[in-house]
C-alpha positions as CSV (number, residue, x, y, z in Angstrom):
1,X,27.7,-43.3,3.4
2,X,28.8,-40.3,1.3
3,X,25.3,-39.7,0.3
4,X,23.8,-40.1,3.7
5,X,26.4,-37.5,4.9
6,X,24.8,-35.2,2.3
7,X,21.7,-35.8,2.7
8,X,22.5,-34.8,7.0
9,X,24.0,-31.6,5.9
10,X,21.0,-30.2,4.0
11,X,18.5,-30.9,6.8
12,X,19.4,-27.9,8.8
13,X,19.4,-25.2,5.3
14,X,15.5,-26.7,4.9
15,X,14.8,-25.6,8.3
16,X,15.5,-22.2,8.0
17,X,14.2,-22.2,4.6
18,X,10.8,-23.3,7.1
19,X,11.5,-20.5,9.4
20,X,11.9,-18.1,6.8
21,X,8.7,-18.8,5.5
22,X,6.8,-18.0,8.9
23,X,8.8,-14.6,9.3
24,X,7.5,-14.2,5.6
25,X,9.0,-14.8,2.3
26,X,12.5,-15.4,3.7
27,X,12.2,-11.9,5.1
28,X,14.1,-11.5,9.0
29,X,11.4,-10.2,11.5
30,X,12.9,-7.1,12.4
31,X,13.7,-6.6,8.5
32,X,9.9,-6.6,8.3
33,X,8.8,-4.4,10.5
34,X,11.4,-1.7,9.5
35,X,9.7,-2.3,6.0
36,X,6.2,-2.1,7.5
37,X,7.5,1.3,9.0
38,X,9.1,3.0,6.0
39,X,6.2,1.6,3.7
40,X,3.7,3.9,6.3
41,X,6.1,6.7,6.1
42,X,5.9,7.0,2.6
43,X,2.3,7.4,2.6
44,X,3.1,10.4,4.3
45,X,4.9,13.5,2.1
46,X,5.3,17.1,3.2
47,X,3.1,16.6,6.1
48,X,0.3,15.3,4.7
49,X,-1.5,12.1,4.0
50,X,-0.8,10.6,0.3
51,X,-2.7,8.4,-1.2
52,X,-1.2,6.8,-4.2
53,X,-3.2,7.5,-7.8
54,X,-4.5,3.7,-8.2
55,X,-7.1,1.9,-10.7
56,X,-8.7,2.5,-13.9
57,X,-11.3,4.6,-12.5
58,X,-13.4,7.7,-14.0
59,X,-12.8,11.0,-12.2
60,X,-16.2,10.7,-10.0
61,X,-15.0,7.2,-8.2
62,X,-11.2,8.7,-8.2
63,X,-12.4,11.8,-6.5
64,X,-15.0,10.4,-4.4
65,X,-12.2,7.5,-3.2
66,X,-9.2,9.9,-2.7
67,X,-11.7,12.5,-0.6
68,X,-12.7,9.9,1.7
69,X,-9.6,8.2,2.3
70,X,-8.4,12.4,3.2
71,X,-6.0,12.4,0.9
72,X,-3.6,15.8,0.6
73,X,-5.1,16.6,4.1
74,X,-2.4,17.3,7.2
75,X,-1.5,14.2,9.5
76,X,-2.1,14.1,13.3
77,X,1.3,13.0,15.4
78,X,0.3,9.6,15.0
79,X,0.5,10.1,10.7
80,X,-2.9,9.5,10.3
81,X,-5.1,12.4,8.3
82,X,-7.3,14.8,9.9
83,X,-10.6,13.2,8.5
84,X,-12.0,13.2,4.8
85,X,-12.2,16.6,2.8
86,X,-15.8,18.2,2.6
87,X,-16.6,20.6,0.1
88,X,-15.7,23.9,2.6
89,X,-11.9,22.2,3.4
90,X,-11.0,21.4,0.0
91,X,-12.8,24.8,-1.2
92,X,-10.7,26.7,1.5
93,X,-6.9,24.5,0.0
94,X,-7.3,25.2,-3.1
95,X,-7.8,29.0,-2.6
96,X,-4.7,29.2,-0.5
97,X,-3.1,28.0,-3.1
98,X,-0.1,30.8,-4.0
99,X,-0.6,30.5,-7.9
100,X,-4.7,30.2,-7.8
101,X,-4.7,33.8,-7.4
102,X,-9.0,33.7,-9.0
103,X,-9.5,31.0,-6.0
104,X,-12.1,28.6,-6.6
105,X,-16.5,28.7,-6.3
106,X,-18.0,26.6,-3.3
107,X,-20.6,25.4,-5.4
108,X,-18.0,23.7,-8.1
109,X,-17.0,22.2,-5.7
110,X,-20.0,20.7,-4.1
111,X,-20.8,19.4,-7.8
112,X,-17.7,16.9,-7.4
113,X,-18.9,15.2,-4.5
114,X,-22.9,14.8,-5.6
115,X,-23.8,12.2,-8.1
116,X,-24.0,13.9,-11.4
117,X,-22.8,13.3,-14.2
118,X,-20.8,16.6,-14.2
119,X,-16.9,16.5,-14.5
120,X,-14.1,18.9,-14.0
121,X,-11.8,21.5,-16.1
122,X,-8.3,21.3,-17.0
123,X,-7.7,24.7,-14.6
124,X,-9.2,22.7,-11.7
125,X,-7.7,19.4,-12.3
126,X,-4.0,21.2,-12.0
127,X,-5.3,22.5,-8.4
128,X,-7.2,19.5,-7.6
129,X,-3.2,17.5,-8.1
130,X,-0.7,19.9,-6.0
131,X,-3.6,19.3,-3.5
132,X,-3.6,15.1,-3.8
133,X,0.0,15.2,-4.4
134,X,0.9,16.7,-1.0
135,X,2.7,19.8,-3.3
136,X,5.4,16.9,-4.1
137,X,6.2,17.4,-7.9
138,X,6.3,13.4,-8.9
139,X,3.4,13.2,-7.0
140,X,1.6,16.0,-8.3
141,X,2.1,15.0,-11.9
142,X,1.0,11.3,-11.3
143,X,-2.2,12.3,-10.0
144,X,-2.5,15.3,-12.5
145,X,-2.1,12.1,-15.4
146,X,-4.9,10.0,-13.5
147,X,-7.0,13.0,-13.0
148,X,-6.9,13.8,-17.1
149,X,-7.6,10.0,-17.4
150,X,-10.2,9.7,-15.0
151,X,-12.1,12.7,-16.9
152,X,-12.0,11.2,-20.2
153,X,-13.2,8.3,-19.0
154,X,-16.6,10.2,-17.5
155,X,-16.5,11.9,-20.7
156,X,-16.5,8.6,-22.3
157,X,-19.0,7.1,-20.1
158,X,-21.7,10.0,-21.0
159,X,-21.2,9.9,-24.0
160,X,-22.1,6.1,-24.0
161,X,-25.3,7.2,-22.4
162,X,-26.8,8.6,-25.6
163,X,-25.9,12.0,-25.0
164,X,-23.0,12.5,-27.7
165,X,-23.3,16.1,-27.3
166,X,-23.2,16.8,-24.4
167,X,-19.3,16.1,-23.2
168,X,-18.1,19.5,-24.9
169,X,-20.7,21.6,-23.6
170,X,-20.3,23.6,-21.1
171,X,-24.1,23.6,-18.8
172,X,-24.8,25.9,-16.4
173,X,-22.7,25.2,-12.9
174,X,-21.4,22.6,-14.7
175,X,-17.0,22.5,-13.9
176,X,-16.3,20.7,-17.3
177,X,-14.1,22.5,-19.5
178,X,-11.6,21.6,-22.6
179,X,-9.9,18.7,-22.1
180,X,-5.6,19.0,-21.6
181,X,-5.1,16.1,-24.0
182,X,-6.9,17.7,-26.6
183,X,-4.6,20.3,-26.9
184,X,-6.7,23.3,-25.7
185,X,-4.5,26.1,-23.7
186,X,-6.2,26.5,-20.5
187,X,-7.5,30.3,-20.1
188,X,-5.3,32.2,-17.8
189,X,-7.4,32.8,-14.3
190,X,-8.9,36.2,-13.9
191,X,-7.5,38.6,-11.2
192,X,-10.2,39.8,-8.6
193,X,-11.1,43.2,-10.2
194,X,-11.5,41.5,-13.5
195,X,-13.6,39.0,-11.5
196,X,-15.6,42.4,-9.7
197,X,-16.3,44.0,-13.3
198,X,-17.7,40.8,-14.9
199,X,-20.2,40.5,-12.3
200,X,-21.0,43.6,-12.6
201,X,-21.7,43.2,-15.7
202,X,-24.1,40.5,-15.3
203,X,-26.2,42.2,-13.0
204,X,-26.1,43.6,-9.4
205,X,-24.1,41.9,-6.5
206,X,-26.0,42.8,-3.9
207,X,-24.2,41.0,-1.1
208,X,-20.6,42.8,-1.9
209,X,-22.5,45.9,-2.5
210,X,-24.0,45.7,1.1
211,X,-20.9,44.5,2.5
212,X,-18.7,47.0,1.1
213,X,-21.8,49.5,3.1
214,X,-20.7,48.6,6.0
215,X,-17.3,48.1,6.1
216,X,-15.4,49.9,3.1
217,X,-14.6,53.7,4.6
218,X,-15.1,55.5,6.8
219,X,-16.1,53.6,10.5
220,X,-18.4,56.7,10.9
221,X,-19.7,56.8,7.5
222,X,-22.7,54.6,8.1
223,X,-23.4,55.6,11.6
224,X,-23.5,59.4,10.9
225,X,-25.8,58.5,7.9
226,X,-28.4,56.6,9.8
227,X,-28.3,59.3,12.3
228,X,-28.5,62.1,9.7
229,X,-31.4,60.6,8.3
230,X,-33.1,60.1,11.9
231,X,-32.7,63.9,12.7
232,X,-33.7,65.1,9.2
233,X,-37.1,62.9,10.0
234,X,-37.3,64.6,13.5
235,X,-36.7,68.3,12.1
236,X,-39.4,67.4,9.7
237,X,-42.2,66.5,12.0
238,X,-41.5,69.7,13.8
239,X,-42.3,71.9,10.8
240,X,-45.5,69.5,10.3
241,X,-46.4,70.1,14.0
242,X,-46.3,66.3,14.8
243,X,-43.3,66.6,16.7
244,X,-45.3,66.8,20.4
245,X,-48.9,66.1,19.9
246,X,-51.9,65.1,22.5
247,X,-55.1,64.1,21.7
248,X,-58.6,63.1,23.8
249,X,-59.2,59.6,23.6
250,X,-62.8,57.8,23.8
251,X,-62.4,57.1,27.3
252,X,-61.5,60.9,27.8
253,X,-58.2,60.0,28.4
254,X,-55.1,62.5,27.1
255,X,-52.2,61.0,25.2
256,X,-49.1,61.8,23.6
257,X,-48.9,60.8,20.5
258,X,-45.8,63.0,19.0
259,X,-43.3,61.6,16.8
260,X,-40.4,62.5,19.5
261,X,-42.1,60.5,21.7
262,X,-41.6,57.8,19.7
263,X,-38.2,55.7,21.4
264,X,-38.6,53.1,18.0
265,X,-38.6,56.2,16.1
266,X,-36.2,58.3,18.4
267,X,-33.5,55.9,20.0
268,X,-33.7,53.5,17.3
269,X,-32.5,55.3,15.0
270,X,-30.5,58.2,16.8
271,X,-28.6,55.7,19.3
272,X,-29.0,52.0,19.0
273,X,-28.9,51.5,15.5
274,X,-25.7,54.0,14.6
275,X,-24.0,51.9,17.3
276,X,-24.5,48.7,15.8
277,X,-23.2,49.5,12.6
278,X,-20.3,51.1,13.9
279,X,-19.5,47.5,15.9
280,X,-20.1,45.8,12.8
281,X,-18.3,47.8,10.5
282,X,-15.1,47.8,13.3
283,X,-15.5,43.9,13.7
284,X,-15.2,43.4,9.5
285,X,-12.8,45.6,9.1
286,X,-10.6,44.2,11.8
287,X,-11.7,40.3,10.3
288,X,-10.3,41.0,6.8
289,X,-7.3,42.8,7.8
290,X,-6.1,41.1,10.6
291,X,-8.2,38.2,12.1
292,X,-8.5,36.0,8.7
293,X,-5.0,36.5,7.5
294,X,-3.6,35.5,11.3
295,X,-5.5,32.5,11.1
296,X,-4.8,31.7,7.5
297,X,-1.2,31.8,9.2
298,X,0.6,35.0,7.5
299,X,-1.0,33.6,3.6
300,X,-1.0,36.5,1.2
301,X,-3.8,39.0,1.9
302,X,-5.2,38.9,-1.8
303,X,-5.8,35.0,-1.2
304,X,-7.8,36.4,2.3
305,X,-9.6,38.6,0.4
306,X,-10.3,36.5,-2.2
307,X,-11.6,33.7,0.1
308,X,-13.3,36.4,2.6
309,X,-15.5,37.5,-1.2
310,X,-16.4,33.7,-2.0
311,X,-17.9,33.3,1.7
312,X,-20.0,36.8,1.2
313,X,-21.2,35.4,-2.7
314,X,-22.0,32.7,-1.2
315,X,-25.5,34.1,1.1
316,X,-26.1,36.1,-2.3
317,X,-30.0,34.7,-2.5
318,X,-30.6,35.4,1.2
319,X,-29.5,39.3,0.9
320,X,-31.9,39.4,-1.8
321,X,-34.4,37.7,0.0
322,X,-33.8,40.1,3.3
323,X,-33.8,43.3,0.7
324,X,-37.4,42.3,-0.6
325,X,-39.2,41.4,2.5
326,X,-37.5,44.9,4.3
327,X,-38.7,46.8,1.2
328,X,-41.9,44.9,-0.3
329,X,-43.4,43.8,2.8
330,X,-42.0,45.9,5.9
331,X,-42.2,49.4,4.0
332,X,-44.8,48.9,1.3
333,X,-46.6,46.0,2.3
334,X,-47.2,47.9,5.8
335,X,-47.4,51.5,5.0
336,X,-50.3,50.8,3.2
337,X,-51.8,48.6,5.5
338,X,-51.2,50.5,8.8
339,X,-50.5,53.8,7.1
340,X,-52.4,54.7,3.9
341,X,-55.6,52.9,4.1
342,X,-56.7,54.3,7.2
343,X,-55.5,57.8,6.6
344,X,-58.1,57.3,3.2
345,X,-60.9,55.8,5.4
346,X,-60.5,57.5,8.2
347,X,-59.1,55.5,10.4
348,X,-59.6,52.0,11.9
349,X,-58.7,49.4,14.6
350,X,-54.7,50.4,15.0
351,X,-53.6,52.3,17.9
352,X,-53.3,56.3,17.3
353,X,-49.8,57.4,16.7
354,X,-47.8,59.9,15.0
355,X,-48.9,58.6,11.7
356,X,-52.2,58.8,12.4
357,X,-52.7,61.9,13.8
358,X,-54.4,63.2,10.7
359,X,-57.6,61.2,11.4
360,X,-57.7,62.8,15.3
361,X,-56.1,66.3,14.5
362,X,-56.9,67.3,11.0
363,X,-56.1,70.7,12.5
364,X,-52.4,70.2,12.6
365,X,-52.1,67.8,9.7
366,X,-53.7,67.0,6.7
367,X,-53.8,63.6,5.1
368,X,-52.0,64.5,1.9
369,X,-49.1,65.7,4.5
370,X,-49.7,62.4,6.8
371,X,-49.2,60.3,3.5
372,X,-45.7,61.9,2.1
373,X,-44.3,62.3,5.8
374,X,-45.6,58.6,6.4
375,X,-44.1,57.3,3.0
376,X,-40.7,59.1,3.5
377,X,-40.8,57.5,7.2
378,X,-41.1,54.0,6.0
379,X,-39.1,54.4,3.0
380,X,-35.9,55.4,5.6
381,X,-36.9,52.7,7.9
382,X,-37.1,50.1,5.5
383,X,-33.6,50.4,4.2
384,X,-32.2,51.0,7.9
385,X,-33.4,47.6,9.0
386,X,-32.2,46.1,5.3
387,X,-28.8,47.2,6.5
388,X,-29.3,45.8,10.1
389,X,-30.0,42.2,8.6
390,X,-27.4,42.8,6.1
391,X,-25.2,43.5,9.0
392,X,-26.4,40.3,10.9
393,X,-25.9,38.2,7.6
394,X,-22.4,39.2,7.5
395,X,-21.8,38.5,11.7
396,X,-23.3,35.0,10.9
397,X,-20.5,34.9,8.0
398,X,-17.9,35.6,10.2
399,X,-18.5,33.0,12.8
400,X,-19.1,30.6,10.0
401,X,-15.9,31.9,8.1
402,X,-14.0,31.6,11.5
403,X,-15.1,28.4,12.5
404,X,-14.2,26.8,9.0
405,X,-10.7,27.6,9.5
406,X,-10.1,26.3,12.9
407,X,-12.0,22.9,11.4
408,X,-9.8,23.0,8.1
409,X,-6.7,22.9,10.5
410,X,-7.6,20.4,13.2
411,X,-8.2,22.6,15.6
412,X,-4.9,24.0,15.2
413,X,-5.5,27.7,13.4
414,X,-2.5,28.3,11.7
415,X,1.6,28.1,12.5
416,X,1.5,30.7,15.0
417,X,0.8,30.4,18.5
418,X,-2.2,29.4,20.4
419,X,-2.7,32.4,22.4
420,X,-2.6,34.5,19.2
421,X,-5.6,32.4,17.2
422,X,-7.5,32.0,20.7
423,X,-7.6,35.9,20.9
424,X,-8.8,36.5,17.1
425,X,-12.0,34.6,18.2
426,X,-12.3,35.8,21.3
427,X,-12.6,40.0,19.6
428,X,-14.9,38.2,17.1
429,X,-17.2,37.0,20.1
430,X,-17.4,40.4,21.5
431,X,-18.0,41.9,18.5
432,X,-20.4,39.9,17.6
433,X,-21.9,40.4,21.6
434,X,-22.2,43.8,21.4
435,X,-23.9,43.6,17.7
436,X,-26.2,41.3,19.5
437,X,-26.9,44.1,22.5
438,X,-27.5,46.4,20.1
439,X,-30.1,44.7,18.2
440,X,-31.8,43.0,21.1
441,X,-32.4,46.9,22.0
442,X,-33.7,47.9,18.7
443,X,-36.6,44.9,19.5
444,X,-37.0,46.5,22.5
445,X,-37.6,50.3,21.3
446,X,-40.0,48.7,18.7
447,X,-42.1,46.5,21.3
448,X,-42.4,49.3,24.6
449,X,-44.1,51.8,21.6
450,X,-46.2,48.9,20.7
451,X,-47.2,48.4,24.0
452,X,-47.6,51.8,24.9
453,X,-49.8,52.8,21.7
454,X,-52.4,50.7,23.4
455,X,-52.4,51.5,26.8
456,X,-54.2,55.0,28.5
457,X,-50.9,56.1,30.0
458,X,-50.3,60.2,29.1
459,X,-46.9,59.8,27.4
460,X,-44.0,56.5,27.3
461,X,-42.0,57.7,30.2
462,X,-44.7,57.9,33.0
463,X,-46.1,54.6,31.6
464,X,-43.1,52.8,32.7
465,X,-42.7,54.5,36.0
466,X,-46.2,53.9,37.2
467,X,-45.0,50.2,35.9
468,X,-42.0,50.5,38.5
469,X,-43.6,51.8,41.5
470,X,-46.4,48.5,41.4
471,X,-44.0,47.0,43.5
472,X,-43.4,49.8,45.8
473,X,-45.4,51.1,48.6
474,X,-47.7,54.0,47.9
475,X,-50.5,54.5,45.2
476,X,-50.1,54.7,41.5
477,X,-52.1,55.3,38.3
478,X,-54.4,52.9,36.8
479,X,-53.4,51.7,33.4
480,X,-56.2,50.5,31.2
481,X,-55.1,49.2,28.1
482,X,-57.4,49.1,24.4
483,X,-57.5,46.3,22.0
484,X,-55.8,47.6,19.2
485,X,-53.8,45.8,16.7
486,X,-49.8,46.4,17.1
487,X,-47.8,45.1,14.2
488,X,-44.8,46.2,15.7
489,X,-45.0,43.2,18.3
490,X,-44.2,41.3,14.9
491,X,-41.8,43.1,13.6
492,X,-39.8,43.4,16.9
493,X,-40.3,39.9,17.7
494,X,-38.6,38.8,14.2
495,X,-35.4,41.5,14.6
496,X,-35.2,39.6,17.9
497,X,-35.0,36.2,16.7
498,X,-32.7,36.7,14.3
499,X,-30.5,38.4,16.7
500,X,-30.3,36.1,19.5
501,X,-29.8,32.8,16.4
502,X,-27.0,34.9,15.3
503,X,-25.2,35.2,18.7
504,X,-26.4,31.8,19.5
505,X,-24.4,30.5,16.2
506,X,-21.1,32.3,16.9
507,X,-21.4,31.2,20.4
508,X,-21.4,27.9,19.6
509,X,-19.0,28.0,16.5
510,X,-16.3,30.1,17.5
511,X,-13.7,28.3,20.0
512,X,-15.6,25.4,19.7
513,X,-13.3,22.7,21.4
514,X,-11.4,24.9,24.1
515,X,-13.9,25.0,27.2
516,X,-16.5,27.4,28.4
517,X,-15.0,30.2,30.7
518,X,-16.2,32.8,32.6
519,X,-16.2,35.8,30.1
520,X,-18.6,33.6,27.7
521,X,-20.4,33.0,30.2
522,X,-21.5,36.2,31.2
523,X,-21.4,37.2,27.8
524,X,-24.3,34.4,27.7
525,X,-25.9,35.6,30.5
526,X,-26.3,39.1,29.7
527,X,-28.2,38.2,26.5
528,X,-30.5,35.9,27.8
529,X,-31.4,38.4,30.5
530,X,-31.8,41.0,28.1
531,X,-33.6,38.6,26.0
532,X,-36.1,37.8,29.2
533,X,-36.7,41.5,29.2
534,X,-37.5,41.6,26.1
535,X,-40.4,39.2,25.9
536,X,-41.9,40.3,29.3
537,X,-42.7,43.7,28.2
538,X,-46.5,44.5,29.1
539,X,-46.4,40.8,30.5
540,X,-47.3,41.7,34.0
541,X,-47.3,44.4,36.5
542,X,-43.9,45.4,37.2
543,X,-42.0,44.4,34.2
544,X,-39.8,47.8,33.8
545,X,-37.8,46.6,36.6
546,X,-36.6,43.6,35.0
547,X,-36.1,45.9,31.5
548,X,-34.4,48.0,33.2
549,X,-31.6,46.1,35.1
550,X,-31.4,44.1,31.7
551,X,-30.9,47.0,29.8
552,X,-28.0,48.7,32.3
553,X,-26.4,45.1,31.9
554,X,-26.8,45.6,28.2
555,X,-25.2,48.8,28.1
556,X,-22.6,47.8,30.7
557,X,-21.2,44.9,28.6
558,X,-20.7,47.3,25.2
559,X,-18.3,49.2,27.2
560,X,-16.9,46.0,28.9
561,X,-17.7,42.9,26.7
562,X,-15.8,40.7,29.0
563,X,-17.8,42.1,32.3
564,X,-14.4,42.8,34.5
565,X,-12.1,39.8,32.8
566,X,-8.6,41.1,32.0
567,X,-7.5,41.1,28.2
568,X,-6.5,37.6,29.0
569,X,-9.4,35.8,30.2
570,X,-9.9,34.0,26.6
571,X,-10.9,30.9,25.5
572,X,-9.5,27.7,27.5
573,X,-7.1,25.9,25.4
């Protein structure tokens, strides 16, 4: 009986042994869940997503795993990460980082997420922890352990590839420097001017140079210089006697032909163009001192500068590319095309002009003068309209710079208010507009002299008004037009393209997100009207009237980018 009692008394201890099983391993259910909870909440440190240093792995899986998974990135309300890194986000973290005052190359950084064989420096592997180890100090030296570990492991693994030699050297582009375990003291990083001189030394930075061109100084440095150089070319074709010229024609026809009749030669360069790079230089200038520090939320502004310097490097090949084709191919290439060779031989099938006037009044110019005047011409306008793509090169780098912030945060630029980050990119949108005007107009300049060139009209202006009055009552003038080759309808076409891609980019980049309101809109509208006038130039009877209520729009909205919207009317939030 005693042991049947006994045997009764441990039934109801094996049931909750049973029960404790199903709630799991003896655990309580609500004991669980509270664990479940804290175990998510400690995935989370300083607000941002951790992910714990795990596995035996070399430094391109560890990387590769911990990027994806968006480790070190900031967590949503929910605690979940704001999406993997990509080369620009983790380029951008490591640069703000306070004691990374050399900041960090875009391309090493693209090298650790390709497949290569390439692995990474002692310097970087320090910034590459305080950024996986959410700036927590256990953290950051548990993953700064397993990054070391992960290296020597790819170091290892090449060298088990047959190339014994190659783990200590350094290749070009390649981030693999002396290993911390070895011993080696990590060079200290080099400050910005240290940075400045050594690339000087090893050859010329164009991109910095023509950036600091257009926005170091003076506003009115640039401007007044393009301007100078316009009137100096104007006071020169008056001594020649160029400066109001009209010759016979085949068809007995008089025409103008002087070189202050010559809006691509006149406007361009005395209005349109000095405008343009005085919105450009007052758009950078305001970006490096004020719009990329506010949205890098109050960071120190040598880290700004520092970053705003790696995003100008980083279009290095395409200023050089822009410099050569302005200077080989639109000044040599085509002063001896459409200049020299027919001043030689006499002429050919290009429309008369200013620069040809030597083959149709040798009595007011000789070709030796025609040649220099020519050559000093193009020389001027090849390095104006260098600087105009620099300029558009550097609005393009603007948008891009701005929209990589507002991605690297979520959406969220910065600890500062919403108002204040939605008003940085709404000034960068109208300064980037009113660029855009302004170089839509040079294109137009450079197409209505084209057109002109060929037509019979006696001068520019009383082309465009017979133009006006086909569709009003009363008789005009009849127009016949030659079939000369214009080059300039090249040219101007190719200053407009890149003009409108530029706007079209910041348009879409800047503010992305927070709705489409009136003032972009309109902002919109105005360009593609101005761009419709544009490319119906001597397209059919009547198209000055169209030009001509683009262009009053045009010049409307660089006074009033916002076309009647009070400082207020900004992006939707």
């Amino acid at each position: 009986m005693a042991d049947l009692a006994c045997a009764c008394a441990e039934v109801p201890s094996w049931r909750w042994m049973r029960r404790d099983r199903r709630l799991g391993h003896g655990m309580p259910r609500r004991e669980a869940k509270r664990d479940e909870t804290e175990s998510h909440r400690a995935l989370i440190k300083n607000g941002k997503y951790f992910v714990p240093p795990e596995g035996d792995d070399d430094f391109k899986a560890l990387f590769k795993r911990v990027a994806a998974a968006g480790g070190g990135r900031p967590v949503d309300e929910e605690g979940f990460p704001q999406g993997p890194w990509t080369p620009h986000l983790l380029a951008e973290a490591i640069s703000r980082i306070e004691a990374n005052r050399a900041g960090i190359d875009l391309r090493t950084v693209q090298l650790w997420f390709q497949d290569n064989d390439k692995g990474v420096s002692a310097d970087n592997i320090r910034w590459l922890a305080r950024i996986f180890g959410c700036d927590d100090p256990a953290a950051t030296s548990a993953w700064q352990a397993a990054l070391s570990a992960g290296q020597a492991r790819l170091m290892a693994r090449r060298r088990g590839k047959g190339r014994p030699d190659e783990s200590d050297a350094r290749h070009p582009g390649e981030d693999d420097g002396p290993s911390a375990a070895a011993g080696a003291t990590p060079a200290p990083p080099q400050a910005p001017d240290v940075q400045d001189r050594a690339a000087a030394r090893r050859g010329v930075d164009l991109a910095r140079r023509s950036e600091a061109v257009l926005s170091h100084g003076s506003p009115l440095d640039l401007p007044a210089t393009v301007f100078a150089g316009a009137v100096a070319l104007g006071f020169l074709s008056y001594v020649l006697g160029i400066h109001s010229v009209a010759y016979a024609r085949d068809d007995g026809f008089s025409k103008q032909a002087g070189f202050l009749w010559a809006p691509n030669w006149t406007v361009l360069f005395m209005v349109v163009l000095p405008l343009f790079f005085a919105f450009a230089g007052e758009l950078l200038v305001f970006w490096k001192s004020e719009g990329r520090p506010s949205l890098l939320g109050g960071n120190d502004r040598k880290d700004s500068d520092a970053g705003w310097r790696r995003q100008v490097a980083a279009s290095s090949t395409t200023y050089w590319a822009v410099f050569l084709i302005c200077l080989g191919f639109a000044g040599v290439v085509q002063w001896v095309g459409v200049r020299l060779v027919p001043l030689l031989q006499g002429g050919d099938d290009h429309a008369i002009d200013w620069g040809a006037l030597a083959t149709v009044r040798p009595d007011l110019i000789s070709v030796p003068q025609a040649i220099a005047f020519t050559g000093l011409a193009y020389l001027y306008m090849s390095l104006c309209f260098y600087l105009l793509f620099a300029g558009l090169i550097l609005l393009h780098t603007v948008a891009h710079d701005c929209w990589t912030l507002d991605k690297a945060s979520g959406g969220r630029i910065g600890p500062q208010s919403r108002p204040e980050a939605r008003e940085v990119a709404l000034r960068v949108l109208r300064g980037i507009f009113r660029c855009t005007v302004c170089g839509l107009l040079v294109a137009v300049c450079m197409k209505l002299q084209s057109s002109y060139v060929t037509t019979s009209a006696e001068n520019i202006w009383r082309w465009l008004v017979n133009d006006a009055r086909f569709d009003l009552p009363g008789p005009g003038d009849i127009i016949s037009r030659a079939g000369s080759r214009t080059p300039t309808h090249y040219t101007s076409l190719l200053t407009a393209s890149a003009t409108a891609v530029v706007f079209l980019y910041a348009f879409l980049r800047v503010g992305r997100g927070r709705g489409l309101t009136a003032v972009r809109g309109r902002m919109a509208a105005a360009v593609g009207l101005l761009v419709a006038g544009y490319l119906m130039i001597d397209a059919f009877p009547g198209f000055s009237i169209l030009l001509g209520a683009a262009i009053l729009v045009a010049i409307y909205g660089l006074f009033d980018p916002g076309f009647g919207a009070g400082p207020r009317g900004t992006l939707e939030g």
